[in-house]
C-alpha positions in Angstrom: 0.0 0.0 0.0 1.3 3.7 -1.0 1.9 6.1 1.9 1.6 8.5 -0.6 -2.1 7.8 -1.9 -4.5 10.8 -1.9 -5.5 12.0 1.7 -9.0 12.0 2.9 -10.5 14.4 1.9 -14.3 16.1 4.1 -17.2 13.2 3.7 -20.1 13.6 1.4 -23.6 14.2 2.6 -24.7 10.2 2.6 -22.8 7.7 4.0 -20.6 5.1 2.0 -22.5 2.0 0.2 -20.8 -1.5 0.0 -19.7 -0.6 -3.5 -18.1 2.7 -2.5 -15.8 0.0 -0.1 -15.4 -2.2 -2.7 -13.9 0.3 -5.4 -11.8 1.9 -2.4 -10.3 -1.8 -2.1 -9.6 -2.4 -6.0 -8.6 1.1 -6.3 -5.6 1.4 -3.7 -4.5 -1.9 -3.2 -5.0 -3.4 -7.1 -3.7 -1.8 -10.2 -7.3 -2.5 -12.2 -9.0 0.6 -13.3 -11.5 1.1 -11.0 -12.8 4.8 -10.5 -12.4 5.6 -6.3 -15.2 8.1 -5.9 -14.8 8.6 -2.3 -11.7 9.1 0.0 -13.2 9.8 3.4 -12.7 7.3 6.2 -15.9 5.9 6.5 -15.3 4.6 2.6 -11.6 3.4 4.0 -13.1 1.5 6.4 -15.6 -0.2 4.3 -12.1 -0.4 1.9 -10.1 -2.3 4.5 -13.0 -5.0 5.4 -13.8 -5.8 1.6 -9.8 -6.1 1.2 -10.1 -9.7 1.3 -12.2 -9.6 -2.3 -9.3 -7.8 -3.7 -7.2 -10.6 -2.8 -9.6 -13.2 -3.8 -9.0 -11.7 -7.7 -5.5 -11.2 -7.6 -5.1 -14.9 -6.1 -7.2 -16.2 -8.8 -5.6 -14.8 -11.3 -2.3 -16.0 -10.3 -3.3 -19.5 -10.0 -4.6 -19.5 -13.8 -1.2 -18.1 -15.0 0.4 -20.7 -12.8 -1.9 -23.5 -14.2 -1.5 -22.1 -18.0 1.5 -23.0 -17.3 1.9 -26.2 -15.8 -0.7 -27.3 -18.6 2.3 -26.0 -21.1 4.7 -28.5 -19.4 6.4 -26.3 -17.3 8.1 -27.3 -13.7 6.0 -26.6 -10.5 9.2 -24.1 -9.6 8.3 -22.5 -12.4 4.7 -22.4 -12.2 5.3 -20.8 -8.6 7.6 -18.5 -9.7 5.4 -16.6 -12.7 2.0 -17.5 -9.9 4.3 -15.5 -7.4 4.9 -12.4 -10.0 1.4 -12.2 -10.7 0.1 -10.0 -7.6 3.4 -8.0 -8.1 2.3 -6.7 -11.2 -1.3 -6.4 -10.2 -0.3 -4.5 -7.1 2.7 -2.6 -8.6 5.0 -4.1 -5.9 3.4 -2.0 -3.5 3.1 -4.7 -0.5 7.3 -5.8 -1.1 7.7 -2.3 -1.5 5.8 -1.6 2.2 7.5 -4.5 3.6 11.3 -3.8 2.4 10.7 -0.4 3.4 10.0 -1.4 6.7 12.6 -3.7 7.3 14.8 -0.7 6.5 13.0 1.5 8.8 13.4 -0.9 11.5 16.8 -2.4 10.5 18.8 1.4 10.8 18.0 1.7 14.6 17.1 5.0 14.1 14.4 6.6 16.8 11.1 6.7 14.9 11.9 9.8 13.2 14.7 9.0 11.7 13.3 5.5 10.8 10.4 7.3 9.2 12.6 9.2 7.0 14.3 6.1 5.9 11.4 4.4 4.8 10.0 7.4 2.6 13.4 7.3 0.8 13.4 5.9 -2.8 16.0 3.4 -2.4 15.9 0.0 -1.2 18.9 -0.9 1.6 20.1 -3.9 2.4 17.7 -4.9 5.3 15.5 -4.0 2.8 16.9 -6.5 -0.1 17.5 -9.2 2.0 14.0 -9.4 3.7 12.5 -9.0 -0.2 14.9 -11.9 -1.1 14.1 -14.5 1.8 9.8 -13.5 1.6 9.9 -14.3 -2.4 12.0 -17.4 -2.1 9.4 -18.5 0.6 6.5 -17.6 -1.3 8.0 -19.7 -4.7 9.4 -22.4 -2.2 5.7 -23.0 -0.5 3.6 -22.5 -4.1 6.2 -25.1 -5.8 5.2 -27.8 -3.2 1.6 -27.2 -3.4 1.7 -27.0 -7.3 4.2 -30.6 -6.5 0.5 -32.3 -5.4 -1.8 -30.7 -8.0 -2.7 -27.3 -9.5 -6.0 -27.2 -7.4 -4.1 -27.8 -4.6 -1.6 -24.5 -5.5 -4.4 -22.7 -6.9 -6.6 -23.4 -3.9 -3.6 -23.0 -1.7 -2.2 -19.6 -3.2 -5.6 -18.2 -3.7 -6.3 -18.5 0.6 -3.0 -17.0 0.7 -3.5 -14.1 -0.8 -7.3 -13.6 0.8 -5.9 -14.2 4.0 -3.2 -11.5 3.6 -5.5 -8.7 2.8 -7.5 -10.0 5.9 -5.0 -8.5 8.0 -5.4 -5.0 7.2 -8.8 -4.9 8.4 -7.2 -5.7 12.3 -4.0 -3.4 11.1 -6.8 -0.3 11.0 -8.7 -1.4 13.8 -10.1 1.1 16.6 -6.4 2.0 18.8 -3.9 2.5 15.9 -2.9 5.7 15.4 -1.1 6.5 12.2 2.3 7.6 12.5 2.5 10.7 9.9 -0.7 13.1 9.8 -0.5 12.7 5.8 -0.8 9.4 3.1 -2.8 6.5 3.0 -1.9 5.5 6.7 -3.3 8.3 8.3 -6.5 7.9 5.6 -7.4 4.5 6.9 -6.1 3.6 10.4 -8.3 3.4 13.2 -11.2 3.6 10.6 -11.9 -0.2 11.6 -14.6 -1.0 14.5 -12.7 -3.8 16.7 -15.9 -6.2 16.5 -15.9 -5.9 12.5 -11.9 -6.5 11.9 -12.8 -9.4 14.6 -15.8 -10.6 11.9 -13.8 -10.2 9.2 -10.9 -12.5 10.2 -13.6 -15.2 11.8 -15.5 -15.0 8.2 -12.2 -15.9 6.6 -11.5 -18.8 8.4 -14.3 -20.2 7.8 -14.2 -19.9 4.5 -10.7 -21.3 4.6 -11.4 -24.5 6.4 -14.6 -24.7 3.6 -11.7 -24.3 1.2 -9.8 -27.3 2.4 -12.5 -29.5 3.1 -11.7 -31.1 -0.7 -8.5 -32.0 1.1 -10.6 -33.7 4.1 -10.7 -32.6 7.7 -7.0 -32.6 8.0 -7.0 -29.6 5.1 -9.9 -28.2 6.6 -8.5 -27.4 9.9 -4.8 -26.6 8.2 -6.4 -23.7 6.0 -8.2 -22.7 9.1 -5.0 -22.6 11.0 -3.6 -21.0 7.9 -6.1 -18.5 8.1 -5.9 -17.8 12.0 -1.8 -17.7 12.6 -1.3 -15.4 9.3 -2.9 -12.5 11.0 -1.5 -13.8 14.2 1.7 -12.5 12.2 0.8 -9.8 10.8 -0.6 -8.5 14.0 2.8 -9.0 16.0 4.4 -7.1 13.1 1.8 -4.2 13.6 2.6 -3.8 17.2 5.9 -4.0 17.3 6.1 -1.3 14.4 3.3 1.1 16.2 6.0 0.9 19.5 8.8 1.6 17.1 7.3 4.3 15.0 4.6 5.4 16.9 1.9 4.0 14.4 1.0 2.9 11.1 2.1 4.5 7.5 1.1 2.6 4.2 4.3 0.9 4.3 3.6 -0.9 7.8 0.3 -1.9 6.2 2.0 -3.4 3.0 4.6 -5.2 4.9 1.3 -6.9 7.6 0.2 -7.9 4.2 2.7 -9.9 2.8 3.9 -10.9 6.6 0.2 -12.7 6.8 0.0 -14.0 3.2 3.7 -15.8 3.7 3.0 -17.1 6.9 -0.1 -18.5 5.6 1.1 -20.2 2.9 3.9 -21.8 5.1 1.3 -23.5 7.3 -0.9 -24.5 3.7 2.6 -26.3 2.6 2.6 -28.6 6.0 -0.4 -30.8 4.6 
């Protein structure tokens, strides 16, 4: 997610619609061309809860270049590897780009001023790099061995994956989390989230996770519902531990919950 997306701007008259959410979703955390008409919080926090649909797309669409491909005769490495690029290019790298941005930020030391100021730098350090390198190579790794069993069972798996990490920015914005710079997308959405609904959202999820692995049995039921629980679980110990280290949330901290929860969950998918 940008930090440098448009800020909020005074609410309209009426209050935001389910579609309003939806396009606020597609339209900051997707590249498709969908119109945002509204930027108030009460459409970001309708944004973060439909997150998870924009993940469902993006997911999708991965898993049909990655089963093109394995149809072609390619290798289940390399069916990861272009099902791993997909999102990348549908997101404009946005989420690595949070989450190397981050580990910068926290890797320099620096009070949270000055760890602010290296994480709105253009360049990419080596915390930065090396955090990119090991999340990717996980992501490929943990896609290859699901694609190893079957496409459905990559598909399936990457799809939950990428649901699951856009799950976590509904918690990320709940009621509590202050933003850390008055301007940017971080300060547009957090704290927009009631605690009850990011609580829904996440329980909703799971569910539909452990329906998700129920082709798989009982066994892949309750693995895609652990899947589903213990990626948040990660993205919310990222989230605090950045709020005490730079005194909130920028768009960066919410890209890098993002791909924290999406990894983690596809670790957890590969144990079955």
């Amino acid at each position: 997610m940008s930090p440098d997306s448009p800020a909020p701007g005074s609410a309209p008259a009426t209050g935001p619609t389910l579609a309003d959410g939806v396009r606020f979703a597609f339209g900051t955390l997707t590249v498709l061309p969908v119109q945002v008409r509204r930027w108030d919080r009460p459409a970001a926090r309708y944004g973060m809860v439909c997150a998870p649909l924009a993940g469902l797309v993006v997911g999708g669409a991965a898993a049909a270049v990655g089963g093109v491909l394995l149809v072609l005769g390619a290798s289940p490495l390399l069916a990861a590897v272009a099902t791993v690029a997909v999102p990348a290019v549908l997101t404009r790298g946005l989420h690595l780009d949070g989450l190397a941005d981050v580990a910068d930020g926290l890797g320099s030391g620096r009070p949270a001023e000055g760890a602010l100021a290296v994480m709105k730098r253009s360049d990419i350090g080596p915390f930065g790099v090396l955090t990119l390198v090991l999340v990717l190579l996980g992501q490929v790794a943990a896609v290859a061995g699901l694609y190893a069993h079957s496409w459905a069972a990559g598909a399936t798996g990457f799809a939950v994956g990428a649901v699951v990490a856009r799950t976590a920015l509904a918690p990320a914005c709940r009621d509590g989390v202050p933003a850390a710079r008055p301007e940017g997308l971080g300060a547009a959405v957090a704290g927009t989230v009631p605690r009850g609904t990011a609580g829904a959202a996440v329980g909703t999820v799971v569910v539909l996770a452990a329906c998700a692995g129920l082709s798989q049995g009982a066994g892949g039921a309750a693995l895609y519902a652990a899947g589903a629980v213990l990626g948040p679980a990660a993205g919310e110990a990222l989230l605090r531990h950045c709020v005490r280290r730079f005194g909130g949330v920028t768009g960066d901290v919410l890209g890098a919950v993002t791909e924290t929860a999406g990894t983690v969950a596809l670790v957890v998918l590969t144990l079955l």
